[in-house]
N, C-alpha and C positions, 0 to 999 in steps of 0.2 A: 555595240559593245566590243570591247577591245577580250577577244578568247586566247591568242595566243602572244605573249610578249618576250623581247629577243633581248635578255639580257645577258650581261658580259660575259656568265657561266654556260648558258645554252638555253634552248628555247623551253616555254613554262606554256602549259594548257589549263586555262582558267573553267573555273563553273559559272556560265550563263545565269542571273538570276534577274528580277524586273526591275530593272533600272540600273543595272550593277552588276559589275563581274567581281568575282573573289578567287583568290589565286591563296590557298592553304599549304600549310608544309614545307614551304621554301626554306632551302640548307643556304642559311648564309656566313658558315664556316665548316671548317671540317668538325666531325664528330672529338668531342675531346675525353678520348678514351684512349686507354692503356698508357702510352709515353707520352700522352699529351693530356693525360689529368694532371691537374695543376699548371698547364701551362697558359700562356698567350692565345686569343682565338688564331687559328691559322686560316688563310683562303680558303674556299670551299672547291672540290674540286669541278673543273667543267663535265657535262656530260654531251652525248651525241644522240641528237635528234628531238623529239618534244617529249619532257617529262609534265604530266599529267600532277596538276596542282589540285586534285580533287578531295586531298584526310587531310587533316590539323596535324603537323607533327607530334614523336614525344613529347613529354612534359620531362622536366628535371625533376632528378630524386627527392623527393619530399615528403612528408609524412601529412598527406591532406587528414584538415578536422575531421572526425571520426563519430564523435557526438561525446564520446566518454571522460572527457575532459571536459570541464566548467567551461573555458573559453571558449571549447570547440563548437558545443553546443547548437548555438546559434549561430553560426557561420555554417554548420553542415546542414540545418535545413536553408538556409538563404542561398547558397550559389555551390553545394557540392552535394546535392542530393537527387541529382539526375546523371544514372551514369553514360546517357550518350553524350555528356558534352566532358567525359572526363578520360581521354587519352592515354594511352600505354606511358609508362615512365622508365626512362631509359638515362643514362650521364647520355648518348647520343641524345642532344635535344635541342640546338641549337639551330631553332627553324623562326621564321616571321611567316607573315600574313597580311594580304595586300586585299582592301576591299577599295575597287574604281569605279567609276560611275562615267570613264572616260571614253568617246564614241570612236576614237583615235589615236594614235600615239603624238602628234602634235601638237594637242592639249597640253597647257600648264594649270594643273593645277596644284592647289594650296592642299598639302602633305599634313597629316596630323600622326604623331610616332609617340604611341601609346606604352608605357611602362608600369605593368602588373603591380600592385604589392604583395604585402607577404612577409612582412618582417625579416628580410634577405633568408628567408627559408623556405619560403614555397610560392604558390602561385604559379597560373603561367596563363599564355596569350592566349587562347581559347576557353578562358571560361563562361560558366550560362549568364553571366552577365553581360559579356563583353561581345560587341558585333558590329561590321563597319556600317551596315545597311540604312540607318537613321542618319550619317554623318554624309555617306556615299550621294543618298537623293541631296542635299543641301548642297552637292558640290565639291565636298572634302574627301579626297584619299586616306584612307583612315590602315594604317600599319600595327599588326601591335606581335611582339619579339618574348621570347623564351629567351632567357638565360640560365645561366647556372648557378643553384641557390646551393643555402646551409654551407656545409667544410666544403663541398666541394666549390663552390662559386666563390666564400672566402676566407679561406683557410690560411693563414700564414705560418709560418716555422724557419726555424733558421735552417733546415737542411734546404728546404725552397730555397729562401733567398742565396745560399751559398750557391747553386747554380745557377741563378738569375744574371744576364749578363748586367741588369741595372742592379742589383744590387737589392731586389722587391721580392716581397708575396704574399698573399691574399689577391684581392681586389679582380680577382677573375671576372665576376658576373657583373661588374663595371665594365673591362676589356670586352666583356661578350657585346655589351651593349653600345658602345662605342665600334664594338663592327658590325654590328648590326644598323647604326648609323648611316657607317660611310657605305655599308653595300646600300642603304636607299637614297642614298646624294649620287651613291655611280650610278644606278640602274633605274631609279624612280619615272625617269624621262618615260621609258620604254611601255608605262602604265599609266602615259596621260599624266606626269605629276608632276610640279616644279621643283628642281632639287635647293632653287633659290629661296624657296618660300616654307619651309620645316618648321612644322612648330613640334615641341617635343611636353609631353606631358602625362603625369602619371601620379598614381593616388597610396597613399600610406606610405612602405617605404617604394613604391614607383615614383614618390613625391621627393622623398629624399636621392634617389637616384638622382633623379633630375636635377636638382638641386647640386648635386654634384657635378654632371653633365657641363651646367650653364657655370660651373665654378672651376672648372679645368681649361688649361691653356690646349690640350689633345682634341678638342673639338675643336677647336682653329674656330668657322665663321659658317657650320655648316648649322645651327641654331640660330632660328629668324625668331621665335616667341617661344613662350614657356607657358604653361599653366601648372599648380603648383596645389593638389588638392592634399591636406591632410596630414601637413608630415613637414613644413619648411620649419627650418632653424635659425633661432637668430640669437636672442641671448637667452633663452633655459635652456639649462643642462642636458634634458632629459633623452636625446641621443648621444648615444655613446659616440664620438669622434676621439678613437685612440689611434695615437701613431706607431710604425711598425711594430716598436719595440713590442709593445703592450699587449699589440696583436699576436705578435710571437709569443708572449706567456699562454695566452688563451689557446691556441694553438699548440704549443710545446704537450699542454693537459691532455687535449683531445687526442694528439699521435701517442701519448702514455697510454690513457686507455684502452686504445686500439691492440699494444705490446708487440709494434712494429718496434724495429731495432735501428734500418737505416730506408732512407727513402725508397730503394728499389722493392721493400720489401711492403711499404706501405702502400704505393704506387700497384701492387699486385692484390690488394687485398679485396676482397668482395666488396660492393658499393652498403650493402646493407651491414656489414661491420663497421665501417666507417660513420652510418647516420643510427648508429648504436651509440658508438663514443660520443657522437655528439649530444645524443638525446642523456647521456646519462651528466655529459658538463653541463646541460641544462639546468637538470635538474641539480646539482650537487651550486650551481651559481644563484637559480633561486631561493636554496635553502640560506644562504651566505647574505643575500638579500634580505629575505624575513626574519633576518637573525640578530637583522645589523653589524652584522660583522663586514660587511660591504653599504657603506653610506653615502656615494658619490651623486646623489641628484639624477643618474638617470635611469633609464627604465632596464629591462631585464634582456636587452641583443646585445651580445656582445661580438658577434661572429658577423662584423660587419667591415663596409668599404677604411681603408685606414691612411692615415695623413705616410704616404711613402716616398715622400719628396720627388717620383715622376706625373705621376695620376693630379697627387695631391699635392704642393707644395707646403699648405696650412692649410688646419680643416676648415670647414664650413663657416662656422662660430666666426673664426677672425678672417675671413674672404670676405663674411656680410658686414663685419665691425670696421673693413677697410674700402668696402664698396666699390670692391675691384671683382665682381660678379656682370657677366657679361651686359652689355649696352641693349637689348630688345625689351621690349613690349612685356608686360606679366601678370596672367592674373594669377590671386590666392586666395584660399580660402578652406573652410571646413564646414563638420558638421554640430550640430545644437550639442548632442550629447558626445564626444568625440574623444580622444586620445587627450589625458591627462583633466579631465570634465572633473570637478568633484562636487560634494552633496550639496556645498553653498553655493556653486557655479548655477548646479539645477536649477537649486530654489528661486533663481534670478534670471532664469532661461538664458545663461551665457555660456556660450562654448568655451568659456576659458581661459587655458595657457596656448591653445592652438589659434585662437580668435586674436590672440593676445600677436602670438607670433607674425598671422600676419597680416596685423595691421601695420605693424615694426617693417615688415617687410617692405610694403608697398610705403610708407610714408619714407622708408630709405632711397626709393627711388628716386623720388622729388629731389634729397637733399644732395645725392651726388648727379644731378642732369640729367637721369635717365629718363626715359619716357614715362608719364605718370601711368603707374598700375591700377589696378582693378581691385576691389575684394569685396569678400562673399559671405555668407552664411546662410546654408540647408538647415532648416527650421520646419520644415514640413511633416507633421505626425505622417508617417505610414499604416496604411489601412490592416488590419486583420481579420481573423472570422466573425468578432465580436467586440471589436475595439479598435482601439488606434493604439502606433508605438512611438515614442519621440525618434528622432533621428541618430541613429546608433554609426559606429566610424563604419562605413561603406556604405550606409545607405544613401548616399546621392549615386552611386555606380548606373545603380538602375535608370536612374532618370537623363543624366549627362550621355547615355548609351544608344537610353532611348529603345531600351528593351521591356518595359514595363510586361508585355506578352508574356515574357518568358516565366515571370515569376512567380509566386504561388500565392501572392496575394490577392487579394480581390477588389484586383486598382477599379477605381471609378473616373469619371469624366474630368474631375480636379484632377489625378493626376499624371491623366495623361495630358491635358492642358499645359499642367505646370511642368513635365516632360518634353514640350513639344517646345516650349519657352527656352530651359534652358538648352536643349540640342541645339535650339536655332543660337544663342549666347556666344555658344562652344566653336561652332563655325565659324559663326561672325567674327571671333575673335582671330582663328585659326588665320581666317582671309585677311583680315581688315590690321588686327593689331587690338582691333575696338569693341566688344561684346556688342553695340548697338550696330555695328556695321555702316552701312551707308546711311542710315535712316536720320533724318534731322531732328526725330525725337529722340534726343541722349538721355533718359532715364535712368541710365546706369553711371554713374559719375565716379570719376578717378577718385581714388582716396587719398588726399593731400593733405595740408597743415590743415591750410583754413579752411577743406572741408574734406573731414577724415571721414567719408560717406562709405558706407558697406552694403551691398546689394543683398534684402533677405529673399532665400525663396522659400516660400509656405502657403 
């Protein structure tokens, strides 16, 4: 196994594990604190001699589920209720994580660059779901990146944009992730990995990230496939895709709140006064929602990546409507019960407007020449003390991870089976382009016109 590896920055000392090395903590920009909150990620600096890849970096400021809110609930006993997988939280957070299975630096292998959700508010690259070690044994380098959520990841305002030399702001935790990127197309070599072969994919808005990623001309050619779990857009509403301007209202609200005066003044403020103002435009934008006094068709983030005519030229919605989204390989998919499900979806066992999505998706591929897509749906009850649960938005995390160990459920031989299935899918795709991979049995069939076929797993 590959313990030490010689990138651009300076030498990394990984942890030894059975069949796999993992290299934690990697700063792959400078810390973006004090005159560099709000800004552009910057290089990272180099160091001298072997820095020791053995803790999971910060986590970005977020306000992890807590249990005391209805949504939180159940997200904090599912994946935030162990605190050794839950990381100091610092704006200094801007690290990845390299899990290789490579015996050499010679090696090329097929790169998988994993992107958290979290509703552009929280989340980050180590949590107890997330682990390279299932993808590592199959062969696949498995990366997955911290960036910067909530106002601080994307916060716009015109005092921003007035110093911007483009003319932009917000869309930070896109920029972080975007160099987070290119430092694994420059360095990836050095960990056994081919910088040729990247697949980049990520679940809720790690989905819409992505989505964004493969819709921007700044990633040049450095995304070979995409996987797209839980969050693609194509014609409903229900993501917010505003442009600058809009993003500067929402923003202008949050720097009020704060009773900053001019940016240097905001720029000096505590991190937790700032995710103060944001949590109370939250709340003051929900109430506008329930109120209807806000009736636009989407959901309740507003503090997201925005149409800034560098990043973004046109959002999502009309990049998919014009089918000028990058040329690779794509699967998409969801789960049973998922984002935007409702009671008649249920009753029909149909996932929906997100099922809806992407099937829209993939049969778009067909119609402008792209390589035919993939698509999916987790339909898999999950086990409990004394029941089973339908598939709620994350619960495929576990399975595609391939951490089923970790969780507190009381998996049985079905699902580590159906676990073990799609890891292998995930790979296969990663490598191939093809969730069947080499295999002459294609089971899993493109989703085209004439046959709009959707892979369930249950």
């Amino acid at each position: 196994m590959i313990r030490i590896a010689e990138t651009a920055y300076g030498q990394l000392e990984g942890v030894i594990c059975d069949g796999y090395t993992v290299f934690r903590g990697v700063p792959y920009a400078k810390a973006p604190t004090g005159e560099l909150r709000w800004k552009l990620p910057q290089k990272p600096e180099p160091w001298q001699g072997v820095r020791k890849a053995d803790t999971f970096g910060n986590i970005a400021m977020q306000r992890l589920p807590d249990g005391e809110q209805p949504w939180s609930v159940h997200f904090k006993k599912e994946f935030y209720d162990n605190p050794d997988f839950i990381p100091p939280m610092s704006e200094d957070c801007l690290f990845l994580n390299v899990w290789t299975p490579a015996e050499n630096k010679e090696e090329k292998l097929p790169v998988a660059f994993w992107i958290h959700g979290g509703g552009f508010g929280g989340g980050y690259s180590s949590e107890l779901e997330f682990d390279g070690e299932a993808l590592a044994k199959k062969g696949v380098i498995l990366v997955t990146i911290n960036y910067r959520c909530g106002a601080f990841g994307f916060l716009a305002h015109p005092w921003l944009t007035a110093e911007s030399e483009r003319g932009i702001s917000g869309n930070y935790g896109i920029f972080d992730q975007i160099a987070a990127l290119e430092w694994v197309y420059e360095n990836i070599a050095a960990f056994g990995g081919d910088p040729e072969n990247i697949t980049v994919f990520g679940q809720s808005a790690g989905c819409m990230s992505t989505q964004v990623l493969i819709s921007t001309e700044l990633t040049g050619s450095m995304i070979k496939k995409a996987i797209l779990q839980s969050g693609v857009c194509t014609t409903d509403p229900y993501l917010m895709t505003p442009d600058l301007a809009q993003e500067e209202q929402y923003g202008a609200r949050i720097v009020k709140i704060t009773g900053a005066e001019n940016l240097e003044e905001l720029r000096r403020l505590p991190a937790e006064k700032i995710m103060a103002a944001k949590d109370q435009f939250d709340m003051e934008l929900m109430h506008k929602i329930m109120t209807g006094e806000i009736d636009d068709g989407s959901d309740f983030l507003r503090v997201v990546p925005n149409v800034d005519g560098w990043l973004l030229k046109k959002n999502v919605r009309e990049i998919f409507a014009e089918g000028t989204m990058k040329k690779i390989p794509y699967m998409a998919g969801c789960v049973e019960d998922d984002l935007g499900t409702t009671d008649e979806d249920r009753k029909k066992r149909d996932a929906g407007m997100l099922a809806r999505c992407d099937k829209e998706w993939c049969l778009r591929q067909e119609e402008i020449s792209n390589p035919p897509a993939f698509c999916y749906e987790f339909k898999h009850q999950l086990p409990t003390e004394d029941s089973a649960e339908t598939a709620f938005h994350s619960a495929e995390l576990w399975y595609t991870m391939g951490t089923l160990g970790r969780c507190w459920r009381p998996m049985k031989e079905e699902d580590y089976a159906l676990s073990e299935a799609m890891v292998t899918a995930w790979t296969n795709f990663i490598k191939y382009g093809d969730p069947n991979g080499e295999s002459e049995n294609k089971d899993w069939r493109p989703c085209t016109a004439a046959d709009p076929y959707v892979k369930v797993f249950e």
